[in-house]
N, C-alpha and C positions, 0 to 999 in steps of 0.2 A: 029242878033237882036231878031230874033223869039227864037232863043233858048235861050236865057240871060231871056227873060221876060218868058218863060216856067219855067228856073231854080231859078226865083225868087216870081211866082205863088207856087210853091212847097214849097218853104222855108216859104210860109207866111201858105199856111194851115200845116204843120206841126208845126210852131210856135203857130199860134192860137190851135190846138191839144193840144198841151200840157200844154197851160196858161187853156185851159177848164179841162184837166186831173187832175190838182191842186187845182181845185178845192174841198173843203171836212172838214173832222174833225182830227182836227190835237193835242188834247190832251182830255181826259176822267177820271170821278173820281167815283168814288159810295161813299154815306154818310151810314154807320154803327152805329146804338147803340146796344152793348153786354151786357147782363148782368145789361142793367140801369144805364152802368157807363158812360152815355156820347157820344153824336155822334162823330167819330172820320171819317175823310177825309182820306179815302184808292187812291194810282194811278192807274190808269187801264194799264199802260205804266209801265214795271218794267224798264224798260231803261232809264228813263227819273229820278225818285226818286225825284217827287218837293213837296212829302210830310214825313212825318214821317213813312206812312205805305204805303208797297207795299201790293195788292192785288193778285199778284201772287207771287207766291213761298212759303214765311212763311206761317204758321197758320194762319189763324184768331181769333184763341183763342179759351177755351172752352165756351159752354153754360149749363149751369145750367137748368135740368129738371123746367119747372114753369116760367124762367125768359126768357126774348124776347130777340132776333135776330133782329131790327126792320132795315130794308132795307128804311133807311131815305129819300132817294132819291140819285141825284147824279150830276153830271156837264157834259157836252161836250162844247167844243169850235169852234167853225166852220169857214173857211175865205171862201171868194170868189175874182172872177177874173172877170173883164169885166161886160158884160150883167148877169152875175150867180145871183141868186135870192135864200137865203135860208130860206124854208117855216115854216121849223118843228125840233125837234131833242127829240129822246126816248131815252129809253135802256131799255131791256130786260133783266132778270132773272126767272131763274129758280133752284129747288132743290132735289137732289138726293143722295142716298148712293152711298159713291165713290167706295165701293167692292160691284159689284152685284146688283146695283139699277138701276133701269128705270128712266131714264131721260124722262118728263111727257113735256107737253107745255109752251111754255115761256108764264111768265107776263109782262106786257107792262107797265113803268111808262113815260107819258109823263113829258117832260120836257120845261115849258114854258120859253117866250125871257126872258133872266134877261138884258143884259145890253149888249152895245159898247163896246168892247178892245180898245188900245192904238191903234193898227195898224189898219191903215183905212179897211174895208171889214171883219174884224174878227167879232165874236160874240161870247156873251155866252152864254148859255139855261141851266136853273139850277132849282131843286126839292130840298125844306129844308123840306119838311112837308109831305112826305108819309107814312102811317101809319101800313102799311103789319110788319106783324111777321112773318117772315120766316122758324123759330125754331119750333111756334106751335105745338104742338098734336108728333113729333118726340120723337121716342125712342130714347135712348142712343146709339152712333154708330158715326162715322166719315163719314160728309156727305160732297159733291162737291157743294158749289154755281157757278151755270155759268154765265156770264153777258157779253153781247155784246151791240151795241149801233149802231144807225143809224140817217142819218137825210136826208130830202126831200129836192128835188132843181128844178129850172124849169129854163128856156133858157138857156142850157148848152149842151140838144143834150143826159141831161141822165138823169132818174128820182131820182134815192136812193145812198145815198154813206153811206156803212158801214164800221163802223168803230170795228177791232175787232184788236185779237192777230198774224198779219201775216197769214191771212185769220181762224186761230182757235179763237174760242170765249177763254173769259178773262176765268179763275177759279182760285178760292178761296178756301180753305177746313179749316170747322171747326166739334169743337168734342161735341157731348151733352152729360154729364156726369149725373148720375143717379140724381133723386131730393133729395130736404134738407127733411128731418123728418119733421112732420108738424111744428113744431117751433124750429127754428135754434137758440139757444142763441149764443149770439158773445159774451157779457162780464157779468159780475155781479161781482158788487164791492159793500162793506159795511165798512164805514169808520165811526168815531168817532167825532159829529161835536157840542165841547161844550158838554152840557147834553144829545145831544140825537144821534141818528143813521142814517147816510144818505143813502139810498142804491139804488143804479142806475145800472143799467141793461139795454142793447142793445139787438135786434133780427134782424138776417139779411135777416130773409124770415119768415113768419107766413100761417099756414094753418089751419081755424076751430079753431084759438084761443079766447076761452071765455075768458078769462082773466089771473090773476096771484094772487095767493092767498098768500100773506105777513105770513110766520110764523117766530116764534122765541122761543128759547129754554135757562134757566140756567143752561143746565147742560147736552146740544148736543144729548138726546135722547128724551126727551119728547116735542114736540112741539106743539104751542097753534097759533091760527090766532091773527095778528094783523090788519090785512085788504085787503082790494082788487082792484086791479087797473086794468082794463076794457084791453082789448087785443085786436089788429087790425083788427081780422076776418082772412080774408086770402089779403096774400098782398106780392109779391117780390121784396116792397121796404125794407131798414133797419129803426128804429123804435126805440126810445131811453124812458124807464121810470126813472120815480124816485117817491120813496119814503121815508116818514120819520118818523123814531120812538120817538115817543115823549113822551113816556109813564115817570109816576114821578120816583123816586128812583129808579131808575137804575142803578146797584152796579156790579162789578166785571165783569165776563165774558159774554158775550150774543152771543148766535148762531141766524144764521139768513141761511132761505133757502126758494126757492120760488117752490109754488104747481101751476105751470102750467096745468089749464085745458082747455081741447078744447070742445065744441059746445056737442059732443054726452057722455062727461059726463068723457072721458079718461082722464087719470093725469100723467104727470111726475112732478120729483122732482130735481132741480138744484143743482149744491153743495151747500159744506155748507159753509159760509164765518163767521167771529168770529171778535167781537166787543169789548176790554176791558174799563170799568169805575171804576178803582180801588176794593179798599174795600171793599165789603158786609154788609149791615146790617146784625147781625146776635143776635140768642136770645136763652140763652142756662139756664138753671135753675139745682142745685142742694140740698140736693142730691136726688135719685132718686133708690129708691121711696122714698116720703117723711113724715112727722109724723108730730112737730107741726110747726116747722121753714121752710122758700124756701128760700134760694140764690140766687137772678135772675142776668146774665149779661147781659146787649143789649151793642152790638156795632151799634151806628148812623153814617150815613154818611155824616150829616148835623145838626145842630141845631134844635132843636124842642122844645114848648112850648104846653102842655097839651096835651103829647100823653096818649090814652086810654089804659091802659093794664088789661085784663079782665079774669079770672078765671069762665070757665064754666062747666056744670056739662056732662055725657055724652049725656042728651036731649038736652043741649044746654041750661038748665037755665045757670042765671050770680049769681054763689059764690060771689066771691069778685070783686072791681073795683079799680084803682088807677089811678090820672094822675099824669101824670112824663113831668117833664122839664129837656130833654135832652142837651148834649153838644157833640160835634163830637168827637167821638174816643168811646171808654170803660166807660160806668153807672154802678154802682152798686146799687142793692136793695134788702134788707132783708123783706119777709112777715113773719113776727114770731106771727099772729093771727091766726094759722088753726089748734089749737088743736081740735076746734068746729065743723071743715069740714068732714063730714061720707069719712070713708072709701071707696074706689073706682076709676073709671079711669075722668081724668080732663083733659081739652084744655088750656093751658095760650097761649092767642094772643095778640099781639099789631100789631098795624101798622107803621109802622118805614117811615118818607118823601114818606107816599100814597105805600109801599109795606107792604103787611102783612104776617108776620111770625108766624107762630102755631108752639107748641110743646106740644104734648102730657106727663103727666103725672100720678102716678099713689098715693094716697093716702093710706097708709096700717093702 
């Protein structure tokens, strides 16, 4: 009898043993945003796969010089058995170059109670909102993230139970690839909307940008400002403008290309993207040079009522004046009054639907 209740003394402290030994953390996740695209839920458990990303093995991805690595926080889950009592649950990380780096002191994020699991004694302890950039101040280079995790317990007979990879901490390796030029353009686009010109443009990272200076070109070499739209400063979010050309009589082909300046006064120039609105007004006179008669032809691109067409001298006086009631397409107009006009060089202008055409001519 004594030895039956000796042999069944034994069996109860090796049973209670082991209900206390099971006690612990029995699944772990870290939260990730890369790049600003989004926190994504990594497993600390490559065996397990209960999410879209394992933590060990693959990459993590690259990082972008300028953009954040942010170490969002993370999850553990913990049960207990009997009298077990669970206080606390962290995880730790740290970051180093995987060739030749000094692995430095871990960071500690705590992780406070979130909630009950379904299974009685389980629990969660969970971080949505930790702020660390891990990437920070990093050169270009392929570094190791380590991260291991623990949590605290009292009447169990044992203080800490860690939770890691088969006694090695979790790692991760990701790549910081050199930074964007101070302003990364992603798109410009210039399309035709009605009479005027839409032109929208995207930036995926901005450093030091004062703004974007609007020009446009008739004829893809000389260009003029049309205006200026204000630039984020420095920023590794993406960033979208738009602007529009509203100018009158806008005829035929138009080049459009943007004067990117940053803060200390530097300039780049974007491509160049090209706008068509048919026809051109155009204003041609003959012959040339001329004596007592001019031949003028305007092509309009619009109706007009009492366009000014004006003969000036080389100071800029006004010779002669006429106004014309255009019709869209090809005008004709004879001046057969300049026997009386001195010999020398003359301007005839008009302004055709608010653009103005000049052509010089010469009086012998």
């Amino acid at each position: 009898m004594r030895t039956r209740c000796t042999l069944l003394g034994l069996l109860f402290l090796l049973l209670s043993a082991r209900v206390q030994a099971n006690t612990g953390v029995f699944e772990g996740y870290v939260f990730l945003n890369i790049n600003n695209a989004g926190t994504n839920t990594y497993d600390l458990n490559p065996s397990t796969q209960t999410t879209s990303y394992d933590f060990v093995g693959p990459s993590l991805g690259t990082v972008v010089q300028g953009r954040p690595l942010v170490f969002v926080g993370g999850q553990l889950k913990t049960f207990k058995n009997g009298g077990c009592n669970v206080l606390n649950a962290h995880l730790y990380y740290r970051v180093y170059l995987t060739s030749g780096g000094t692995p430095g002191a871990f960071t500690q994020v705590n992780l406070p109670y979130d909630r009950e699991l379904t299974n009685p004694g389980d629990q969660q302890w969970s971080q949505f909102n930790n702020a660390a950039d891990v990437a920070a101040g990093l050169a270009p280079g392929t570094y190791t993230l380590e991260v291991y995790g623990d949590s605290d317990y009292n009447q169990c007979g044992f203080g800490t139970e860690y939770y890691s990879n088969n006694n090695n901490n979790y790692k991760g390796s990701f790549t910081v690839a050199p930074g964007p030029l101070p302003v990364e353009l992603a798109s410009f686009e210039a399309a035709r909307q009605s009479a005027d010109a839409a032109l929208k443009w995207a930036t995926a990272s901005e450093k030091n940008n004062q703004g974007f200076d609007v020009q446009v070109s008739t004829n893809g070499q000389d260009f003029r400002s049309l205006g200026f739209v204000a630039g984020a400063g420095s920023s590794v979010a993406a960033h979208r403008y738009f602007f529009l050309d509203a100018e009158k009589g806008k005829a035929g082909r138009r080049y459009y290309r943007l004067r990117q300046q940053d803060a200390d006064g530097t300039a780049t120039y974007s491509p160049v993207r090209t706008v068509a609105f048919g026809e051109a007004a155009t204003l041609s006179a003959a012959p040339q040079p001329f004596a007592t008669e001019l031949a003028i032809t305007l092509r309009a691109t619009q109706a007009q009522t009492g366009a000014l067409l004006l003969l000036t001298d080389a100071a800029g006086r006004r010779v002669l004046a006429r106004s014309l009631d255009l019709t869209v397409g090809i005008n004709h107009l004879v001046l057969s009054d300049l026997d009386a006009v001195p010999a020398g060089l003359y301007v005839l202008q008009v302004a055709l639907a608010g653009q103005p055409l000049r052509l010089r001519l010469v009086k012998q």
